[in-house]
C-alpha positions in Angstrom: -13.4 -14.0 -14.0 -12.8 -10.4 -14.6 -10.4 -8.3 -12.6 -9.8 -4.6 -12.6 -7.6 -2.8 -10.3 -6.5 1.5 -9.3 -4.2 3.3 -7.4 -4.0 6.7 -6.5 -1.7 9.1 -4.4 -4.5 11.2 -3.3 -4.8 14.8 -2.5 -2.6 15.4 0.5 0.5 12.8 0.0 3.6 13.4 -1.9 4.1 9.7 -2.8 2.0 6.7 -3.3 3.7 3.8 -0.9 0.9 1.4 -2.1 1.7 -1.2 -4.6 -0.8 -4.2 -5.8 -0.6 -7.0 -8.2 -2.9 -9.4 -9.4 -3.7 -11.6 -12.4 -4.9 -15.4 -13.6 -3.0 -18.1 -12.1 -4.6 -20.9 -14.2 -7.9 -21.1 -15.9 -10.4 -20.2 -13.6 -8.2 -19.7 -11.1 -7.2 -15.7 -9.8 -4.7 -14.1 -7.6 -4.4 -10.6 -5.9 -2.2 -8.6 -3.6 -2.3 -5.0 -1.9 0.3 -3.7 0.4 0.5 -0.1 2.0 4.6 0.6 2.7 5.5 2.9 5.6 9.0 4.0 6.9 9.1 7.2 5.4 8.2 7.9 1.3 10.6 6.6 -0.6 11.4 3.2 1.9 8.2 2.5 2.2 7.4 1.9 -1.9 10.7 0.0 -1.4 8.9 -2.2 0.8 5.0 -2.2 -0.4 6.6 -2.8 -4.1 8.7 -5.5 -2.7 6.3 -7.7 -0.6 3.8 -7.7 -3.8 6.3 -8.7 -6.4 7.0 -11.8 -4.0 4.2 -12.6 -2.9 3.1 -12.9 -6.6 5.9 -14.7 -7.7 5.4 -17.6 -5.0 1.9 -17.8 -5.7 1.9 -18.0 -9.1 4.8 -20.4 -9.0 3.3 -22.5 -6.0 -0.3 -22.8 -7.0 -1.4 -25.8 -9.3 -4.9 -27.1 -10.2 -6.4 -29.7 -7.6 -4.4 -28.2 -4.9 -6.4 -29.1 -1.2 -7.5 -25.9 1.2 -4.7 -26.5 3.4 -2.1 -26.8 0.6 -3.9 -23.3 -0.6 -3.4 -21.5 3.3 0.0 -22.9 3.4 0.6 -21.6 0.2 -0.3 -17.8 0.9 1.2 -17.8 4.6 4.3 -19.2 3.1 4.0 -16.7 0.6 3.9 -13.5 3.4 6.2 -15.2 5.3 9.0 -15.4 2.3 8.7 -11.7 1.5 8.6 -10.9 5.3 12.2 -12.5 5.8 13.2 -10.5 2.3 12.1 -6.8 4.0 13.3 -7.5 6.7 16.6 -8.5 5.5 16.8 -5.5 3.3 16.1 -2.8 6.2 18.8 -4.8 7.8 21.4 -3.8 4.8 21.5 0.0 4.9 20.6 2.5 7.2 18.0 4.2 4.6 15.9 1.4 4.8 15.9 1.0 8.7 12.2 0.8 9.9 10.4 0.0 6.9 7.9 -2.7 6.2 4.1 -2.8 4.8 0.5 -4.2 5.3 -0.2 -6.8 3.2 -3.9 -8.6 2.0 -3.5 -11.6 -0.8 -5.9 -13.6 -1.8 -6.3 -17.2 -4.3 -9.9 -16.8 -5.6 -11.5 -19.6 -7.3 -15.1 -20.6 -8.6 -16.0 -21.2 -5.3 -13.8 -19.9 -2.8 -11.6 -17.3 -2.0 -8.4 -17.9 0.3 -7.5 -14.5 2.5 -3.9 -13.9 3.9 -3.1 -10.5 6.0 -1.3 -8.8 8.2 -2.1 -5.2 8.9 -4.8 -3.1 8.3 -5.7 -3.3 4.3 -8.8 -4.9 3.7 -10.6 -7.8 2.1 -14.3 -7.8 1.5 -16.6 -10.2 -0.3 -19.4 -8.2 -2.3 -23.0 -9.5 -3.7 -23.3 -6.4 -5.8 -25.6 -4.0 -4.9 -27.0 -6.0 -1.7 -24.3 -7.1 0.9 -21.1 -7.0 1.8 -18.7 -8.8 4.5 -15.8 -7.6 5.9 -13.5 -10.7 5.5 -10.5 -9.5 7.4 -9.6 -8.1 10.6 -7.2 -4.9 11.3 -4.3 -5.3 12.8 -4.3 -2.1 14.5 -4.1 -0.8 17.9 -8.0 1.1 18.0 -8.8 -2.3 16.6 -7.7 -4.0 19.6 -9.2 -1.0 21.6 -12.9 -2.0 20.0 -12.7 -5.1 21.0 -11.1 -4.6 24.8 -14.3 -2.6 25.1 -11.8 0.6 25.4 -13.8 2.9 22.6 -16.8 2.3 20.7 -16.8 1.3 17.0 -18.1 4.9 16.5 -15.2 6.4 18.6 -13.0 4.5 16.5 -13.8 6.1 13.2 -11.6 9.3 14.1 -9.5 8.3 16.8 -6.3 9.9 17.2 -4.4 6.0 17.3 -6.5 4.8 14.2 -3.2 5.0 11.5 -0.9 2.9 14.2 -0.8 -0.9 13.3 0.3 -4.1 15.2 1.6 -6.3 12.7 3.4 -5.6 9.4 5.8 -7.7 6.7 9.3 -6.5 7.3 9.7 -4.7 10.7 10.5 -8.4 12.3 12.1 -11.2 12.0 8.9 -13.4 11.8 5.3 -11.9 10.7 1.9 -13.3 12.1 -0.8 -13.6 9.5 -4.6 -14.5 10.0 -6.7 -16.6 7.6 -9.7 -17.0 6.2 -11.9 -18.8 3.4 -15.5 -18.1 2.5 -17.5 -19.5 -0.3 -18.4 -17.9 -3.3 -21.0 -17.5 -6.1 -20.9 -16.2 -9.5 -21.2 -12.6 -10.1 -19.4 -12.3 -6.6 -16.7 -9.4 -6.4 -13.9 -9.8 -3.6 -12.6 -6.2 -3.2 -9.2 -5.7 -1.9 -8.3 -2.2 -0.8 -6.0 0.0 1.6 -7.3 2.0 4.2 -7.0 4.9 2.0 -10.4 4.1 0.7 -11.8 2.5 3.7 -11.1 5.6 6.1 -13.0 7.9 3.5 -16.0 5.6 2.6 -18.6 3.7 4.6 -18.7 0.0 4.1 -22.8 0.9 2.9 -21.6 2.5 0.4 -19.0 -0.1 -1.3 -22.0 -2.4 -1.2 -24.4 0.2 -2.5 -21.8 1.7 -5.6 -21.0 -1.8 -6.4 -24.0 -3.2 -8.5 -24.1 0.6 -10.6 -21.8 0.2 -12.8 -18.8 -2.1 -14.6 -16.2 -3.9 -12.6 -13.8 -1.4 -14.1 -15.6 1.7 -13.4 -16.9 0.3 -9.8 -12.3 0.8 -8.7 -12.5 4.1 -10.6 -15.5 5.1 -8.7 -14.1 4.6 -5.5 -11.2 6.1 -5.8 -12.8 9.3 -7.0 -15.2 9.0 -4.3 -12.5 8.6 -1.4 -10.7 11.7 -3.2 -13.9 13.7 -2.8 -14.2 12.8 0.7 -10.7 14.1 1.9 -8.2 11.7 0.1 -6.0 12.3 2.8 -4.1 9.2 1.7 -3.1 6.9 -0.9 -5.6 4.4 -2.2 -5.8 1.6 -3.9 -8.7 -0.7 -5.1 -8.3 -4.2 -6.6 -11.6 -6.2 -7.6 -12.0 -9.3 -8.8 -15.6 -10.7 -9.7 -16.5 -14.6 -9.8 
């Protein structure tokens, strides 16, 4: 498999609260984490930084060859869950960290399947390069929510004044809900993991369209410059892994 991966604080931020982490578990075997902090600039690294470093640690550490589909779900909810109780624990210890917490996307990619965890509004796709592309994930967000009550239109949502609030996140609660999902793969297959500081600046077309133009490496690089072009009103960050 190859892997390539980018961040970015943009052109309007001060600080970059995203943090990722990904890497080979076993042989053909591949792991990858994004998480976008909030709770003001220097709490919410804190937390972003945090949730990847253990969610990383208990997959790596969990994950063995043979293991079953459910073992493989348990494993990355247990995962989100763990670093969930951490945050949340940690905001609970000083006052500077009162609020904070992060989206989070992971994902266990093998041969033939990937394995999605989230909470939040960073993004999973899975990517035939240069043809199609599927959203794998759904936001956790409140215009989300709106969409689908029938409230606003998918176009309405695009700019909505509610887009940036979320309803779930690791570390402002107790106990974090995550949804799951697995979808089959093929080889030359790219799952793209991303925060919504690419996916508010570039059309879903057009991650589909840049990603059979170029290297796996230079597809992240090309986003990132792209969504900088477009506004970069945000931090972004790109991880891709391809089958």
């Amino acid at each position: 498999m190859l892997l390539a991966a980018k961040t970015d604080i943009g052109k309007q931020r001060e600080n970059n609260q995203d943090s990722y982490s990904f890497g080979e578990i076993v042989p053909g075997v591949c792991y990858a984490v994004v998480c976008d902090g909030m709770g003001g600039a220097a709490e919410g690294a804190v937390a972003s930084r945090k949730c990847s470093e253990i969610v990383r640690e208990r997959l790596t550490a969990g994950y063995f060859d043979g293991m079953s589909d459910n073992m493989t779900k348990s494993l990355l909810t247990s995962a989100i869950e763990y670093a969930n109780r951490q945050i949340y624990s940690l905001s609970l210890s000083d006052e500077k960290y009162e609020g904070m917490g992060t989206t989070v996307v992971a994902a266990i990619i093998t041969k033939s399947s990937v394995y999605i965890s989230h909470a939040g509004d960073s993004r999973a796709y899975l990517i035939n390069p240069g043809r199609n592309i599927m959203q794998l994930t759904r936001d956790h967000s409140v215009v989300q929510r709106m969409v689908e009550d029938g409230t606003i239109t998918a176009a309405q949502a695009v700019d909505h004044p509610k887009k940036h609030l979320i309803t779930r996140a690791v570390g402002v609660d107790p106990e974090v809900r995550t949804d799951f999902c697995q979808e089959e793969v093929e080889q030359g297959d790219i799952i793209l993991l991303c925060t919504d500081g690419l996916t508010n600046y570039l059309s879903i077309g057009f991650l589909a369209e840049l990603s059979g133009e170029t290297s796996l490496e230079g597809f992240v690089t090309d986003l990132v410059n792209k969504a900088n072009e477009n506004g970069g009103g945000d931090n972004v960050t790109v991880v891709a892994v391809q089958v």
